[in-house]
N, C-alpha and C positions, 0 to 999 in steps of 0.2 A: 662836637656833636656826633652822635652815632648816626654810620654811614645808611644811607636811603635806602631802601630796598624801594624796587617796583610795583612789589607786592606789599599791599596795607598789613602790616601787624605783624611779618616776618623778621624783623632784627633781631638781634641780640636784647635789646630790653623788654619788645614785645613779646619774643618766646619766653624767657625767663617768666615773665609775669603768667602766660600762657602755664606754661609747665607746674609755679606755684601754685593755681587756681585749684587744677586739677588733681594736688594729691592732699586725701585727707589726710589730717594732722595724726589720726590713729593709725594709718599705714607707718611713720614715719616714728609709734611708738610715743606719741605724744600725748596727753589726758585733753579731755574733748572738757569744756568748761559749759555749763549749761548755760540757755543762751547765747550762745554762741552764734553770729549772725556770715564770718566765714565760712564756704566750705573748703575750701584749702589753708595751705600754710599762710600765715601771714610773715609780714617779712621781717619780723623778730624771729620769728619759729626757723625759717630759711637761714636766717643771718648764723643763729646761734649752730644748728646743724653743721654750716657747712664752715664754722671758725672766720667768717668774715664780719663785720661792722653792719650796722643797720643802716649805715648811711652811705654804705658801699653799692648795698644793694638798691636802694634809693636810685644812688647816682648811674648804676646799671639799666635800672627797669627805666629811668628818663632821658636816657641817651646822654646824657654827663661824662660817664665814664664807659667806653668804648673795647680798649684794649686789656682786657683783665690776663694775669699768669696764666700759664699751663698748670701751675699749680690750683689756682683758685678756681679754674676752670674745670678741674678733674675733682676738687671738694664741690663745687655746685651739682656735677652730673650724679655723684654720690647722695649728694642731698636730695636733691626730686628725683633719683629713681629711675633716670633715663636709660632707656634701651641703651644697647651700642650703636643702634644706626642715629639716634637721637643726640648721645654723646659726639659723635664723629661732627655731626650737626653742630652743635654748639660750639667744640672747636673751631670749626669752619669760621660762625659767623666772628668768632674772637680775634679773626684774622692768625688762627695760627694753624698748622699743622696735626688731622688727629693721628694719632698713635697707632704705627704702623704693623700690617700681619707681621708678627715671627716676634716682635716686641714684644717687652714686660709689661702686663695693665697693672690697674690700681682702679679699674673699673667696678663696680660691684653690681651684678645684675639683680635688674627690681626682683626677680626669683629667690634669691638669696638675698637679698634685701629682708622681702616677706618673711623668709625662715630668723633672720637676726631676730627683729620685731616681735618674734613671738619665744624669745628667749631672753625676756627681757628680766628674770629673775636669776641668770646664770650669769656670771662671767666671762665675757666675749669679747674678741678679737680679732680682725682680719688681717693678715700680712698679703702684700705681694710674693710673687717667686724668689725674689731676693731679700725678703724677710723686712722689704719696709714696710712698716705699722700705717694703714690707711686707713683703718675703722676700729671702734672701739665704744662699749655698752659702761651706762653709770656703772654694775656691778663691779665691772673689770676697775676704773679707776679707782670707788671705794676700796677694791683690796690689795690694789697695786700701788696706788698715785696717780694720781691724774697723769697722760702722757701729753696733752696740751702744753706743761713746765718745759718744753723739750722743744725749738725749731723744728718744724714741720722737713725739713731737709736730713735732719741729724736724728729722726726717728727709727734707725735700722737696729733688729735684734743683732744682726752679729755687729754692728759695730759697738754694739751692748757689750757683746760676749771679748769682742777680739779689739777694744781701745788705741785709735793710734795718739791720741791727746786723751793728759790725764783731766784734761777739763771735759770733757765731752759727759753730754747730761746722759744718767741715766732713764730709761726708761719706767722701771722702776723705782717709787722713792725713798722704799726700805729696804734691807734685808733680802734674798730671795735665796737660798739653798737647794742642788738637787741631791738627789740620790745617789749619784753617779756625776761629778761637775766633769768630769773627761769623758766620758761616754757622750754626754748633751754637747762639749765641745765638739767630737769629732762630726756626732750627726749635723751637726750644724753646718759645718766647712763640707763634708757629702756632700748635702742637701744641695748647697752653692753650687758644688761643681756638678750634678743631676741638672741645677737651671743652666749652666753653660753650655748644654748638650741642645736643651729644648730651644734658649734663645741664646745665639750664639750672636747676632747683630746684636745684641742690644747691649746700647752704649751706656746705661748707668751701672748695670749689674758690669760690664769688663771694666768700667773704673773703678767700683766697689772693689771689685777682686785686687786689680793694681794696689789700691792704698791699702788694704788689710797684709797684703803680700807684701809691701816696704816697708810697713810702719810697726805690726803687729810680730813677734819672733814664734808665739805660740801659735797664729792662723801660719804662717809660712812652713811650720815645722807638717802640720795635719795636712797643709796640701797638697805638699810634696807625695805623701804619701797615694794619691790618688785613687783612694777609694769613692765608692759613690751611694748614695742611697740617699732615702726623704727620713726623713724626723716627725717622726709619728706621734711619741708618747713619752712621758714621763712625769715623775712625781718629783714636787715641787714642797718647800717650805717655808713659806712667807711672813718674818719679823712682822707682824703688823703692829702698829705703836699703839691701836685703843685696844685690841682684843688678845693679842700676844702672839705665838706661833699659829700657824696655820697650816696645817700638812693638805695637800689639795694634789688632783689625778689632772695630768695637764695631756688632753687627746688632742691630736691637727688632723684637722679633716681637708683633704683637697677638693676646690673645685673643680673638675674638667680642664680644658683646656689651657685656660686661662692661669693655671696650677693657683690660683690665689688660696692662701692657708688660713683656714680657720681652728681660732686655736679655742678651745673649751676649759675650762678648771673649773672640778667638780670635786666635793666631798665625799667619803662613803654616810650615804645614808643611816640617820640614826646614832651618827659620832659627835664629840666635842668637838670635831675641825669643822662637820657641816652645822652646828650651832655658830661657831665663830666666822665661819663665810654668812651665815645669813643674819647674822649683828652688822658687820661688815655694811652689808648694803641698806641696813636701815638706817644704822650712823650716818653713813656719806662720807665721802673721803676727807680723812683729817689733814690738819697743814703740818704737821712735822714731815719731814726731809732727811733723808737717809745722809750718813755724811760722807 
């Protein structure tokens, strides 16, 4: 049973339910159904959002289920939108530990939340400073593959780029090509060591570094090299299996402090590549599998 508060309605199921209430489903980029007698998310909307079971959240909002991940816990705060002081909050009540200053987030503020949501016809993407994948728009899966196919753990672009297991999923489920594939290698291994500088305690990005640096011959050769810089831009060309090649402008925008990277891929306007991005997103991502 979830543990008691003093206070009527503060646990863990009562805020959760609290915090769904409160965010309309169109903040969250969702189509509003006429008739509609919710004004918040309902807890299918919640479930699917944040990659958990409906009857997780069930077992959450009724005090069933108590102790949820750091993982699940950091997809719920993504899901409604919560402040950082809100977030640290719900850590708290999950009995665990929240996410310390000088640490890598995977937070996304309701700020940049709103700005996702209303790009909801582009192809979008959020990385943390260490290039794990924590948010992601239909577009982006239409032209990508859905990155859901992929354990929520083993979602990192460079372990995309720099493989220590030939099993390891891609991100990706076809095809992708750059312009330069050793240029976007180098900035990439930079970029890593740019986040080594800003968070130097933090314990996922130094084991990242470890196992790319044992396992990988092509990240160890670039790190040595100790260069430094962020990975801004490049162009990209994506095997798509229903529309065919896709030549696309791939920009990273950083947020503040938090460095979280937003990546964009866009077509030049008025081209056959932005005709086949915006087929792309009205098909919906197909099931064939890059091999």
């Amino acid at each position: 049973m979830e543990i008691m508060s003093t206070t009527p309605g503060s646990g863990l199921g009562a805020m959760i339910r609290t915090w769904r209430d409160r965010l309309p489903p169109s903040a969250a980029g969702l189509p509003v159904a006429r008739g509609r007698r919710a004004t918040g998310l309902r807890r299918e909307e919640l479930a699917d959002l944040a990659g958990v079971s409906v009857d997780y959240i069930v077992r959450l909002e009724q005090g069933r289920a108590t102790t949820p991940s750091a993982s699940v816990v950091a997809s719920l705060a993504r899901a409604l939108q919560l402040s950082a002081a809100e977030r640290d909050h719900l850590y708290r009540l999950a009995q665990l530990v929240a996410p310390a200053d000088g640490t890598i987030s995977d937070h996304l503020p309701p700020g940049v939340q709103r700005v996702l949501t209303r790009l909801a016809d582009v192809a979008v993407a959020v990385f943390a400073a260490d290039w794990h994948l924590v948010w992601w728009n239909r577009p982006w899966a239409a032209l990508l593959g859905d990155p859901a196919a992929a354990p929520p753990r083993l979602r990192n672009f460079a372990c995309d780029r720099f493989p220590v297991d030939a099993d390891h999923p891609h991100l990706a489920q076809w095809p992708v090509a750059e312009a330069d594939r050793d240029a976007t290698d180098a900035a990439v291994v930079s970029d890593l060591r740019r986040a080594t500088g800003r968070f130097p305690q933090d314990r996922r990005l130094a084991a990242l570094i470890r196992e790319l640096n044992a396992g990988n011959e092509r990240f160890a050769q670039l790190w040595a090299t100790g260069e430094v810089a962020a990975h801004r831009e490049d162009r990209k060309t994506i095997d798509h299996p229903s529309v065919g090649p896709v030549m696309v402008d791939c920009d990273v925008l950083t947020d503040g402090d938090s460095e979280l990277k937003i990546v964009i891929m866009t077509a030049e306007p008025g081209s056959e590549d932005e005709t086949k991005l915006h087929l792309t997103t009205v098909t919906g991502p197909p099931t064939t599998t890059r091999n």
